[in-house]
C-alpha positions as a Markdown table, in Angstrom:
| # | Residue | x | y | z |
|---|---|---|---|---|
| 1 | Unk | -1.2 | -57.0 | -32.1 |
| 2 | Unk | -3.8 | -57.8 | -30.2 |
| 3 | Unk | -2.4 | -59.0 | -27.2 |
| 4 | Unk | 0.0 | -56.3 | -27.5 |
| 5 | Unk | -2.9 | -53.7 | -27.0 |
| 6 | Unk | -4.8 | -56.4 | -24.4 |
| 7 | Unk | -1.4 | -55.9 | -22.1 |
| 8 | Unk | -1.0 | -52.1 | -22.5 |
| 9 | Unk | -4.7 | -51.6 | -21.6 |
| 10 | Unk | -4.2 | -53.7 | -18.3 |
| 11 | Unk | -1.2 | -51.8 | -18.0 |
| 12 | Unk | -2.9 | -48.7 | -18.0 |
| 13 | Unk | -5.4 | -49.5 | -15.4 |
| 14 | Unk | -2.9 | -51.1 | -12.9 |
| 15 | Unk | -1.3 | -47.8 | -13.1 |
| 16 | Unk | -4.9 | -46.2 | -13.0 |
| 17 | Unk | -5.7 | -48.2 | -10.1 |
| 18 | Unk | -2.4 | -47.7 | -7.8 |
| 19 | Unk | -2.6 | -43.7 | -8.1 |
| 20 | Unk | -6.4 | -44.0 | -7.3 |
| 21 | Unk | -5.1 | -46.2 | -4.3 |
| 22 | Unk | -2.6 | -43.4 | -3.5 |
| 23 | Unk | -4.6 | -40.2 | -3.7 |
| 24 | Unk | -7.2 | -42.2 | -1.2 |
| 25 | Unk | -4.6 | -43.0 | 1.0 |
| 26 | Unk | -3.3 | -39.8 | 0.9 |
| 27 | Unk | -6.8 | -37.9 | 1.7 |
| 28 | Unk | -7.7 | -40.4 | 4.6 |
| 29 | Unk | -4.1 | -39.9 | 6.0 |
| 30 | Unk | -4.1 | -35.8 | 5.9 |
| 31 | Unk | -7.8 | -36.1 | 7.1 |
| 32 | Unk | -6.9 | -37.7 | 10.1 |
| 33 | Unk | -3.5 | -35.4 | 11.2 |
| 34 | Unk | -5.9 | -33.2 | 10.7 |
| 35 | Unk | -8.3 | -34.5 | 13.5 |
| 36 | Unk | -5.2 | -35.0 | 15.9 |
| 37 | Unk | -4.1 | -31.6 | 15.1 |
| 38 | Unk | -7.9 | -30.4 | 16.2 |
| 39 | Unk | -7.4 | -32.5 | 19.0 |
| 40 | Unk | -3.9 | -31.8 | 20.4 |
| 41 | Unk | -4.7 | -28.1 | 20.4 |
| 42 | Unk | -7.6 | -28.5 | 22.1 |
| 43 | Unk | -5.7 | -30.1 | 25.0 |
| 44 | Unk | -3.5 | -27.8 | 25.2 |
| 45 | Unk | -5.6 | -25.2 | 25.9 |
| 46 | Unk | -7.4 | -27.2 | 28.3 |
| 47 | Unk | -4.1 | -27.9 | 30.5 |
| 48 | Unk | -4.0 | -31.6 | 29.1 |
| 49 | Unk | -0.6 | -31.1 | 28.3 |
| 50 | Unk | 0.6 | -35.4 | 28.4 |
| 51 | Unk | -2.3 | -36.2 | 25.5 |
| 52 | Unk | -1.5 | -32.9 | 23.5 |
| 53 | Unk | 2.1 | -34.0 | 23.3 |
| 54 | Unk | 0.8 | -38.0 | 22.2 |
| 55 | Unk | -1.9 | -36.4 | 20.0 |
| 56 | Unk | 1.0 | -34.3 | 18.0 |
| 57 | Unk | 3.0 | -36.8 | 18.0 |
| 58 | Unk | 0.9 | -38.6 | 16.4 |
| 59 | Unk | -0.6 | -36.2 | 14.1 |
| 60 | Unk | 3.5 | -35.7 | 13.2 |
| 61 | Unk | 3.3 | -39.1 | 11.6 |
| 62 | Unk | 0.6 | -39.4 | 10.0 |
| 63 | Unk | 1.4 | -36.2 | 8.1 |
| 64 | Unk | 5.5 | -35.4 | 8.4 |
| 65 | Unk | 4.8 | -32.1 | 6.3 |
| 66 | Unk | 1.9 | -30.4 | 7.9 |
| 67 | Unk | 3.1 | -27.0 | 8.6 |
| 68 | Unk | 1.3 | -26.2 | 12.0 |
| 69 | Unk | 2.2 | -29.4 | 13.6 |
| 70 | Unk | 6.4 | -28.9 | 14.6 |
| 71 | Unk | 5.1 | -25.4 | 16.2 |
| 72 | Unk | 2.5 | -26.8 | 17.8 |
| 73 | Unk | 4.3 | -29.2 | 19.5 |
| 74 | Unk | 7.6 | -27.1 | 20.7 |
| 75 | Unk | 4.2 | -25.4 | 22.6 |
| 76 | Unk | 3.0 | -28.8 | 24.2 |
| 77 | Unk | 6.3 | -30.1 | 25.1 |
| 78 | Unk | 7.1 | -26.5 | 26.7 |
| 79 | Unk | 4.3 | -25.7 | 28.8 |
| 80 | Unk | 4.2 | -29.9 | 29.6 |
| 81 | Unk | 8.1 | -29.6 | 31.2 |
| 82 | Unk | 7.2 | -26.3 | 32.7 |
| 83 | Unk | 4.2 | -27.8 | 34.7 |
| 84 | Unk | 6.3 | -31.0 | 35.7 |
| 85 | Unk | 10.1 | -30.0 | 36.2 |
| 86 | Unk | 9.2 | -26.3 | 36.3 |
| 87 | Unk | 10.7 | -23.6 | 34.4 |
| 88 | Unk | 14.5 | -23.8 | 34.3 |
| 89 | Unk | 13.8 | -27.5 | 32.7 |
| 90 | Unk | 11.5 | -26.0 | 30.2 |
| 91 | Unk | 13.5 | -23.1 | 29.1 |
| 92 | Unk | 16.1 | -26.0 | 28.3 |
| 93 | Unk | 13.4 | -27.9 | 26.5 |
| 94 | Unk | 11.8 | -25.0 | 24.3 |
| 95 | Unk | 15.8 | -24.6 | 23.0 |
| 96 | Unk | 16.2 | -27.7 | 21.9 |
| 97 | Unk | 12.6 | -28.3 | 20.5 |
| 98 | Unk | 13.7 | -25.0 | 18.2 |
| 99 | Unk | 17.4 | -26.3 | 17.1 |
| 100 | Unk | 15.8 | -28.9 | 16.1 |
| 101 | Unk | 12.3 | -27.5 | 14.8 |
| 102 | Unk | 14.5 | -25.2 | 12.6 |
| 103 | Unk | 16.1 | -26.9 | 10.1 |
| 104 | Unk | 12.9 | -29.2 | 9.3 |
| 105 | Unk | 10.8 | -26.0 | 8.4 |
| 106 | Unk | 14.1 | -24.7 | 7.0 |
| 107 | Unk | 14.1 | -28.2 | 4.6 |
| 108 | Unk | 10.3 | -27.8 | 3.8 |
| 109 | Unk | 10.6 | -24.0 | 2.3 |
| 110 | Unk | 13.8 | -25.4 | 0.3 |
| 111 | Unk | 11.7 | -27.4 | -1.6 |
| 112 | Unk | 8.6 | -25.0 | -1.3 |
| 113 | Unk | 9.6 | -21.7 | -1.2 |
| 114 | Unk | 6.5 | -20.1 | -2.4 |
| 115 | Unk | 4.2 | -22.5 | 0.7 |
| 116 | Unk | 3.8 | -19.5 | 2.8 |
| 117 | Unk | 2.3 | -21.5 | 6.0 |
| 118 | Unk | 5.9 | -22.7 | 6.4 |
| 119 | Unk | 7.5 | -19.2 | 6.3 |
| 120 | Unk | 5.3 | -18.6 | 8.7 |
| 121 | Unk | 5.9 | -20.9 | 11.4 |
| 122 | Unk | 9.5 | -20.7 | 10.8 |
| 123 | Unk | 9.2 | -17.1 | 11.9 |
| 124 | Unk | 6.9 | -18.4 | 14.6 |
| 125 | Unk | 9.8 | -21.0 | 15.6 |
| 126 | Unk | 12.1 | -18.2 | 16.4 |
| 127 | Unk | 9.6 | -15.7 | 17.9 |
| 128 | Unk | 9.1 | -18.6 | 20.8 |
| 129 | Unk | 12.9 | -18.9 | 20.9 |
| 130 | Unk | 12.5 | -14.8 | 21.4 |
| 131 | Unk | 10.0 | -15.1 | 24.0 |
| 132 | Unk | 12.2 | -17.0 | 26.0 |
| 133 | Unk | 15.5 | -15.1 | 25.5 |
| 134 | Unk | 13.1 | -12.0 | 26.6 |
| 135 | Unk | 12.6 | -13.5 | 30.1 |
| 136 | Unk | 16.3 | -14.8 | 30.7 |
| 137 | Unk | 17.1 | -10.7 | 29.6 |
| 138 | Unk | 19.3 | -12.1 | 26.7 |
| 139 | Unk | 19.1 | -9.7 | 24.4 |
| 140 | Unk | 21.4 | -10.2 | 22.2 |
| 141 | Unk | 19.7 | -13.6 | 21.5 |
| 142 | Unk | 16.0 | -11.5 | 21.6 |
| 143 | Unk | 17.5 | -9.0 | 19.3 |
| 144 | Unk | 18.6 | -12.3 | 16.7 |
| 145 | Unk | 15.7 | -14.5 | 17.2 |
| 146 | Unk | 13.0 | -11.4 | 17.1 |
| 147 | Unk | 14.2 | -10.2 | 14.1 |
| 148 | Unk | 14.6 | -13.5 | 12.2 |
| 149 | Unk | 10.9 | -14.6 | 13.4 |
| 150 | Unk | 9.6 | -10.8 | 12.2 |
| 151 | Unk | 11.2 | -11.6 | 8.6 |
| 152 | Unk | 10.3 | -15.0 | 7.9 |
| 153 | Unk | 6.7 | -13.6 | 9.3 |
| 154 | Unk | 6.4 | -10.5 | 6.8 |
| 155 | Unk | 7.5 | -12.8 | 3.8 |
| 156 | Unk | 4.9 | -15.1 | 4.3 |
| 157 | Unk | 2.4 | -12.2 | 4.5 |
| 158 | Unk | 3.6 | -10.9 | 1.5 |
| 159 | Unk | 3.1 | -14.2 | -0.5 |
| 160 | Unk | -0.4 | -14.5 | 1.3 |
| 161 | Unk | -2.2 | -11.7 | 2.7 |
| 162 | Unk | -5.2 | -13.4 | 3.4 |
| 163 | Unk | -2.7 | -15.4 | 6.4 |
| 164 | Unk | -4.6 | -13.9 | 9.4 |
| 165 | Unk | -2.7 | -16.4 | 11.6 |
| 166 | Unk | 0.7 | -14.0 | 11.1 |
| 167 | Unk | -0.8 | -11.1 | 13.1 |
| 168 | Unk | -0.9 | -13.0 | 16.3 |
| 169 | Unk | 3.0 | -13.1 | 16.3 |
| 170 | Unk | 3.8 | -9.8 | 14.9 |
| 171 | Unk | 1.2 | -8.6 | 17.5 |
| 172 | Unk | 2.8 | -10.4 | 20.5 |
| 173 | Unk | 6.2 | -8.8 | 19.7 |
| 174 | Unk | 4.8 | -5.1 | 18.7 |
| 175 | Unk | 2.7 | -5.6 | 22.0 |
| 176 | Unk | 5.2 | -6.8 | 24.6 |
| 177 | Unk | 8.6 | -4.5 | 23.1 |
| 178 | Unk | 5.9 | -1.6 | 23.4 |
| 179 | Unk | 5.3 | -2.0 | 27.0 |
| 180 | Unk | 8.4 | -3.1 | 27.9 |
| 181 | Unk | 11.8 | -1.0 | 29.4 |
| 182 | Unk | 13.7 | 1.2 | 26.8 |
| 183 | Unk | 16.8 | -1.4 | 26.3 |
| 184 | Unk | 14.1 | -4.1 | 25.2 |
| 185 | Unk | 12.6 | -1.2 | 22.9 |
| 186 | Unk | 15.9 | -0.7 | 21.6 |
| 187 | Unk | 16.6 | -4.6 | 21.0 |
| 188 | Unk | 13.4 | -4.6 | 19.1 |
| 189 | Unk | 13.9 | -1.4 | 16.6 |
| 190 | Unk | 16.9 | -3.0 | 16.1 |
| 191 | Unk | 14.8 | -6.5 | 14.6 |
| 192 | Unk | 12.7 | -4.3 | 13.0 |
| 193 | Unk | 9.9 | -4.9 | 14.8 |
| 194 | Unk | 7.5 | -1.4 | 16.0 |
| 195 | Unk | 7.5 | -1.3 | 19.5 |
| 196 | Unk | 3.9 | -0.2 | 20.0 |
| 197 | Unk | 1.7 | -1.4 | 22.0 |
| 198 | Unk | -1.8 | 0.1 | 20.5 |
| 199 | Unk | -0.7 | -1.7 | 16.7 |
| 200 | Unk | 0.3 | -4.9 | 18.7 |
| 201 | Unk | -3.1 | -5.0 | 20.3 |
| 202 | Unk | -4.8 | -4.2 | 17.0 |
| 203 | Unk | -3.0 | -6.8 | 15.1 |
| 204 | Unk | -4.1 | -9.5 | 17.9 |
| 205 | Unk | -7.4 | -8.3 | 17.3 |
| 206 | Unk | -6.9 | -9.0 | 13.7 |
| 207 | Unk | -5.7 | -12.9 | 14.1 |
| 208 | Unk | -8.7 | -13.3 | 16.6 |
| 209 | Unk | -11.4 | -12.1 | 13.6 |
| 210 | Unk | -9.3 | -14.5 | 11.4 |
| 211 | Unk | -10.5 | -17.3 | 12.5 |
| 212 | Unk | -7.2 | -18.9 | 12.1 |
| 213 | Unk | -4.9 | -22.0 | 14.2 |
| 214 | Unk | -3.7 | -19.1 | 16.3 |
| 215 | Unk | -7.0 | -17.4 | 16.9 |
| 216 | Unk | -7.2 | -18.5 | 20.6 |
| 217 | Unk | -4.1 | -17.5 | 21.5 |
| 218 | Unk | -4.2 | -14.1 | 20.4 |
| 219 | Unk | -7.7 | -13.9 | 21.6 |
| 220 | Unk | -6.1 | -15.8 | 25.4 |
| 221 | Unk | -3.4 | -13.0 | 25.3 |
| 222 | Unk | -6.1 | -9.8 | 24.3 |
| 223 | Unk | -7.9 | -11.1 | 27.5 |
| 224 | Unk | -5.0 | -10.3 | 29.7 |
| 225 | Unk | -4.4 | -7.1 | 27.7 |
| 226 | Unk | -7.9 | -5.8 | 28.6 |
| 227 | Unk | -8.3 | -6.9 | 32.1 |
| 228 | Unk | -4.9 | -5.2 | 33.2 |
């Protein structure tokens, strides 16, 4: 009997001792994407477009859920083509960084439907996708893409209304349909989204108070707003 008990006690700890080993990892592993998260963004924003794309990367694999890091990196690898092959190369690039961006956010709210920082980079996903169908004046695939990024966006506010990071989105497209011709206008009512360029502006002043992963951008984007 009392060896019996002697095993089930070392048992016990060996399991103890493996889920302690686990939950460490785990902490020091999401600790670090985290840094090369911090990181990456910062290069991006300072035009170090080769390091953001190794720092993602990287940050991608330390922590294959992380729902910031996918988006983030359709940005680097954009912006990285557009300054070295030039644009026509990097509208072919931000495609297929979103075909295949899609179905892993897709595969993360399957199994967390509720998570809704996944929702709203989804929606984010296909606003880019937007953004780009906007300057090749394909509206039909503005009109698709804009109105699935606005849904996916609006869900995730309603599950989290403290998300300040999903005015900057909403804001870009409210901003940009406002002040753009009456057939883009049309494409957006269409999505859903308001085309008016005063709530746009307002909700990008929103995201910026946030304090949020997309806090410079909208605040990078209000500055163009204001000066012209």
């Amino acid at each position: 009997l009392l060896k019996y008990y002697w095993i089930q006690f070392i048992r016990r700890n060996l399991i103890l001792k493996r889920l302690y080993i686990f939950l460490f990892t785990s902490f020091i592993f999401t600790s670090h994407s985290e840094d090369l998260l911090d990181q990456g963004i910062f290069k991006l924003y300072n035009y170090e477009l080769a390091e953001s794309v190794q720092l993602l990367d990287s940050a991608r694999v330390m922590d294959p859920t992380h729902p910031v890091i996918p988006f983030v990196a359709i940005a680097a690898k954009w912006l990285y083509v557009q300054t070295t092959d030039g644009y026509k190369a990097s509208y072919d690039v931000i495609n297929r960084e979103v075909e295949n961006t899609i179905p892993i956010y897709e595969h993360f709210i399957k199994k967390n439907p509720n998570n809704a920082d996944y929702l709203l980079y989804l929606g984010a996903t296909y606003g880019i996708r937007a953004r780009v169908s906007l300057a090749l004046k394909s509206w039909l695939q503005v009109i698709y893409s804009g109105y699935q990024g606005y849904t996916y966006t609006l869900r995730a506010q309603k599950i989290d209304s403290t998300l300040t990071d999903v005015y900057t989105p909403i804001g870009l497209l409210e901003y940009f349909s406002g002040i753009s011709s009456p057939p883009v206008k049309w494409a957006a009512v269409i999505a859903g989204i308001s085309p008016d360029s005063a709530l746009g502006v307002k909700h990008l002043e929103d995201a910026v108070r946030g304090g949020g992963f997309s806090h410079t951008e909208a605040a990078n984007v209000l500055s163009y707003i204001y000066l012209y």
